[in-house]
C-alpha positions in Angstrom: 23.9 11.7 -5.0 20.6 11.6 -3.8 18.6 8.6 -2.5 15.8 7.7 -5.3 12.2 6.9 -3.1 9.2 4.9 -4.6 6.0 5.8 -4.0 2.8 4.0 -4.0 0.5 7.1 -4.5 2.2 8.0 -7.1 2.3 4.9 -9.2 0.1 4.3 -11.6 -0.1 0.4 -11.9 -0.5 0.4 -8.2 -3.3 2.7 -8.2 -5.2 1.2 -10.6 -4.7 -2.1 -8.9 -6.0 -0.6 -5.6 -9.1 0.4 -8.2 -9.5 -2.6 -9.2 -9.8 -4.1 -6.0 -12.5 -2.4 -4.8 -14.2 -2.8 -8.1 -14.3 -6.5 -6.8 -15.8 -5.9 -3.8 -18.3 -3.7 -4.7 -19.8 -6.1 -7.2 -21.2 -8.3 -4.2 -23.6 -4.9 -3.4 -26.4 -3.2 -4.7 -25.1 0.0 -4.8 -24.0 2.1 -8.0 -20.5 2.0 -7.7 -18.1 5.1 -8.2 -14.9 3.0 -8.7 -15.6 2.2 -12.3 -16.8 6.1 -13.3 -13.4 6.4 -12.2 -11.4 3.9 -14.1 -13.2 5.0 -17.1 -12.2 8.8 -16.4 -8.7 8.4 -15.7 -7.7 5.2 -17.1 -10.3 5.7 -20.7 -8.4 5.8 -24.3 -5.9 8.4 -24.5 -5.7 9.8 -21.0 -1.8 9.9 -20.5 -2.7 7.7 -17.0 -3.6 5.2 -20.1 -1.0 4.6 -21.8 1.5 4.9 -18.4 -0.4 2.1 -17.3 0.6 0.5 -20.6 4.0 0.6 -20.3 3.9 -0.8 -17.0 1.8 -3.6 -18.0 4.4 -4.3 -21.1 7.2 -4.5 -18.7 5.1 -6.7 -16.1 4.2 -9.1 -18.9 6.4 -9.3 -21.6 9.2 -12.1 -21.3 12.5 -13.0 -23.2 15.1 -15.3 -23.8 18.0 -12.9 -23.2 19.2 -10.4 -21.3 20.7 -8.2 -23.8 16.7 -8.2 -25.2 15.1 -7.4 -22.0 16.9 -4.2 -21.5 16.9 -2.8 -24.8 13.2 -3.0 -24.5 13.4 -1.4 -21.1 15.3 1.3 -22.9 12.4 1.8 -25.0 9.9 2.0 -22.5 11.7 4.2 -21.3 12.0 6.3 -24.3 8.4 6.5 -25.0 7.8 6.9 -21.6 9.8 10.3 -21.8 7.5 11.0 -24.6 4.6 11.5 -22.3 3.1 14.9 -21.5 4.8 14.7 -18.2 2.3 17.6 -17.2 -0.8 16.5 -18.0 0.6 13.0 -16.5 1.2 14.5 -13.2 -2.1 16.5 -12.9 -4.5 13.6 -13.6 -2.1 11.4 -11.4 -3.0 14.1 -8.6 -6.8 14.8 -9.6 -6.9 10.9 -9.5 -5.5 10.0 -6.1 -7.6 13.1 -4.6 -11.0 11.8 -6.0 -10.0 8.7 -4.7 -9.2 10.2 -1.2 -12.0 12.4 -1.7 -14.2 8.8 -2.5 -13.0 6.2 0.3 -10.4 5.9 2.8 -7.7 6.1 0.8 -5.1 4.5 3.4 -7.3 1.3 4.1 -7.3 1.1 0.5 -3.1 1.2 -0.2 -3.1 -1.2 2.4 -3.6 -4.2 0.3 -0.5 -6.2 -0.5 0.4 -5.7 -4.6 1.5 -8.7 -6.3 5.0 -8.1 -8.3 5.4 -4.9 -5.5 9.0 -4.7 -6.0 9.0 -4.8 -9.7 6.2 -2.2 -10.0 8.2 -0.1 -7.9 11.5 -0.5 -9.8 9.5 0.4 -13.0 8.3 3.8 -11.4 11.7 4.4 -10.6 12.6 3.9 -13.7 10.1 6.1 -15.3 10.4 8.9 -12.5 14.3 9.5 -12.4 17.5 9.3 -14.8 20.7 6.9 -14.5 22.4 10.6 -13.3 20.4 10.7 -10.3 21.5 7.5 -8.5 23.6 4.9 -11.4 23.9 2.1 -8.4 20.0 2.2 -7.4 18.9 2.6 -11.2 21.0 -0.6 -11.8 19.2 -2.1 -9.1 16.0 -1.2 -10.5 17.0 -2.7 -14.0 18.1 -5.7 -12.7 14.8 -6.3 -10.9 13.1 -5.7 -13.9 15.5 -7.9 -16.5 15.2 -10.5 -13.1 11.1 -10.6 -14.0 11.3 -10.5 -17.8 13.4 -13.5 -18.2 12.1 -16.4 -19.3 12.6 -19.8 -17.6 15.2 -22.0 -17.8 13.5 -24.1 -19.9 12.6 -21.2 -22.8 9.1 -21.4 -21.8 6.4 -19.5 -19.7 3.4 -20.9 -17.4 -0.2 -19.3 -18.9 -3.7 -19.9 -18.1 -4.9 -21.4 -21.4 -8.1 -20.1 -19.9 -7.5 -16.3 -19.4 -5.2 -16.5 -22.8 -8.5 -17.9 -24.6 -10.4 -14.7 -22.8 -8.3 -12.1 -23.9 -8.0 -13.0 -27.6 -12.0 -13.0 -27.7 -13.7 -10.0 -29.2 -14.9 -6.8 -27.0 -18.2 -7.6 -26.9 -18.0 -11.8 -26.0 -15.8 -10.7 -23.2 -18.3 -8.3 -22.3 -20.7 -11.4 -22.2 -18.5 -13.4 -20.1 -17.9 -10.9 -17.5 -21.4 -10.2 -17.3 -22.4 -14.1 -17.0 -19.5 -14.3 -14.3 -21.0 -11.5 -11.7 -24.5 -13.5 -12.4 -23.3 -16.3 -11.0 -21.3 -15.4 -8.5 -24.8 -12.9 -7.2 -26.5 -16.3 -7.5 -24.3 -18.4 -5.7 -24.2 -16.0 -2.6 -27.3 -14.8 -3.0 -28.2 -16.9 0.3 -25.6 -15.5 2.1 -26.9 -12.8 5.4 -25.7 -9.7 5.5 -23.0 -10.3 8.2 -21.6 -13.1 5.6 -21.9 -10.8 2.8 -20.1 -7.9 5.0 -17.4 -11.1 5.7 -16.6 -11.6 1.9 -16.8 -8.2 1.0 -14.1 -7.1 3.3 -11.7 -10.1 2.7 -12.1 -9.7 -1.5 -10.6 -5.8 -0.5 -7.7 -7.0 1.9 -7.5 -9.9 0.5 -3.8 -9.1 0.7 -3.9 -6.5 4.3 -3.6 -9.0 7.0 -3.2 -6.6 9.2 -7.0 -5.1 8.5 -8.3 -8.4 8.5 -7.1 -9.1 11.6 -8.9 -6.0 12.4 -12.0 -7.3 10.8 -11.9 -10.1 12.6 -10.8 -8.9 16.2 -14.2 -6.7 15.5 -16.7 -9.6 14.3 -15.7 -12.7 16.4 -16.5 -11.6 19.9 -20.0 -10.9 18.7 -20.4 -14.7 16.8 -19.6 -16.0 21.1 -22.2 -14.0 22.5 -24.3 -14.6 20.0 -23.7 -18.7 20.4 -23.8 -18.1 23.9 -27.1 -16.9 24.2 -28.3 -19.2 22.1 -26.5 -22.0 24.1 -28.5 -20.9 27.0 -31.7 -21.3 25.4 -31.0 -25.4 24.3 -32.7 -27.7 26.3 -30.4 -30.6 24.9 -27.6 -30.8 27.1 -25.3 -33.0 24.5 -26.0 -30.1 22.3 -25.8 -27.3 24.5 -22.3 -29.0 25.0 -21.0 -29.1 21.8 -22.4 -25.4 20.9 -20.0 -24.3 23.9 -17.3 -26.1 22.5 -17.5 -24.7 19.0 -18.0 -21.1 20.5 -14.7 -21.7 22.3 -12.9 -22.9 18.7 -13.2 -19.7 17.4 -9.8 -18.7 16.0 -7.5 -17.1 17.7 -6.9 -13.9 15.7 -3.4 -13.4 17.4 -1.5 -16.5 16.8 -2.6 -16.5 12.8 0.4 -15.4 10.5 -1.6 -14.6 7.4 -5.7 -15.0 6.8 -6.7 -17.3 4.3 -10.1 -18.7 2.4 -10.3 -21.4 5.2 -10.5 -18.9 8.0 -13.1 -17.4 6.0 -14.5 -20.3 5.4 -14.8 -21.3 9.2 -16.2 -18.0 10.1 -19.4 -18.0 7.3 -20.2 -21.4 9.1 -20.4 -19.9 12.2 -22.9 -17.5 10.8 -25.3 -20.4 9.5 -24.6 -22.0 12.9 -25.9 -18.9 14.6 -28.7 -18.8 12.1 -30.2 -22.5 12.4 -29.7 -21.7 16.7 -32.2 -18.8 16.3 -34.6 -20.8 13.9 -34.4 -23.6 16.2 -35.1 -21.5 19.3 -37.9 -19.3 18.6 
């Protein structure tokens, strides 16, 4: 009985998550981005990527009340998932994850940490291999998946009455929206310098990759204290000299944090206008 594997590169929810992602990011620059020629290749209407995605998306979001329900529409994802030009599935799966390779560091990018990992992973398992392969694993897999479909015990769901009022809009208003969204957000940062820019840019894509953000910031933060500390230097205040010193020497500790968060982030763009309003203030 052979051991049944899961894999990221070859999952087609995760992918397109890792797609989105850096669709994110790359609306805080200037420059044409490839990501979304690529969503609409792979992931347009009909592609068989398409509608894979939306049976993973059905089983991610659907809910009921019984158990009994939940797997017999498991079994019919299933089903129609069998129904699929397993081919022509496999090939642009392929052709996909090379153009992304072939696009951007593809490793960096898988990096990020995938909400509802495990149950995206028991759904490609489910899609991928039959009961005959491995019953006890497959069981798992359904169990994980029943586990996430189930409504609470109180018969009821938590939605954003927000998004829920977003998505029942008409193509062209949510068009709108998103558009008016990205103009403000290019308006609110548009202040920002480019090392703060750079900052947000790399947390929005490992937002969930502590371990490249740790990276990151192992990379930035020695240059923010000898950048402070020149500017220290040049201060003929000695109170403020002082307290410049101090905060150069608050500078997080990269290795005792568990897991980087906005107020990290936060902390570190302030220390970029600091070193900004030093240099006006000196020349």
């Amino acid at each position: 009985m052979k051991k049944l594997k899961h894999s990221k590169y070859k999952n087609t929810a995760i992918l397109f998550e890792i797609l989105v992602r850096k669709l994110t990011s790359e609306s805080m620059t200037m420059e044409k981005s490839k990501t979304i020629d690529i969503i609409k290749k792979y992931f347009g209407k009909n592609t068989e990527l398409s509608k894979e995605l939306q049976l993973y998306n059905s089983l991610i979001k659907e809910q009921f009340k019984s158990e009994a329900k939940s797997l017999d529409f498991i079994r019919t994802c299933k089903d129609v998932h069998g129904k699929l030009n397993s081919t022509l599935l496999k090939r642009q799966r392929y052709n996909l994850v090379k153009e992304i390779s072939n696009n951007f560091i593809f490793d960096k990018m898988s990096k990020i940490r995938i909400n509802n990992y495990k149950t995206l992973a028991s759904i490609y398992m489910l899609f991928e291999y039959e009961d005959k392969d491995n019953p006890k694993q497959l069981m798992e897999c359904k169990s994980n998946i029943v586990n996430h479909t189930l409504l609470t015990a109180t018969g009821t769901t938590t939605k954003d009455e927000v998004l829920e009022t977003f998505k029942s809009q008409n193509k062209d208003l949510r068009l709108l929206a998103y558009k008016m969204l990205v103009d403000k957000f290019n308006e609110k940062y548009s202040g920002l310098n480019e090392d703060q820019k750079d900052l947000l840019n790399h947390y929005i894509t490992h937002v969930n990759d502590t371990e490249s953000l740790k990276l990151y910031f192992k990379k930035i933060i020695p240059p923010i204290k000898n950048q402070l500390k020149l500017e220290s230097k040049k201060i003929t205040d000695p109170v403020t000299q002082i307290k410049v010193n101090k905060l150069s020497e608050m500078l997080c500790n990269v290795e005792t944090i568990k897991v980087i968060n906005e107020s990290h982030i936060l902390s570190l763009l302030r220390y970029y206008d600091l070193v900004t309003e030093l240099q006006k203030a000196n020349k």
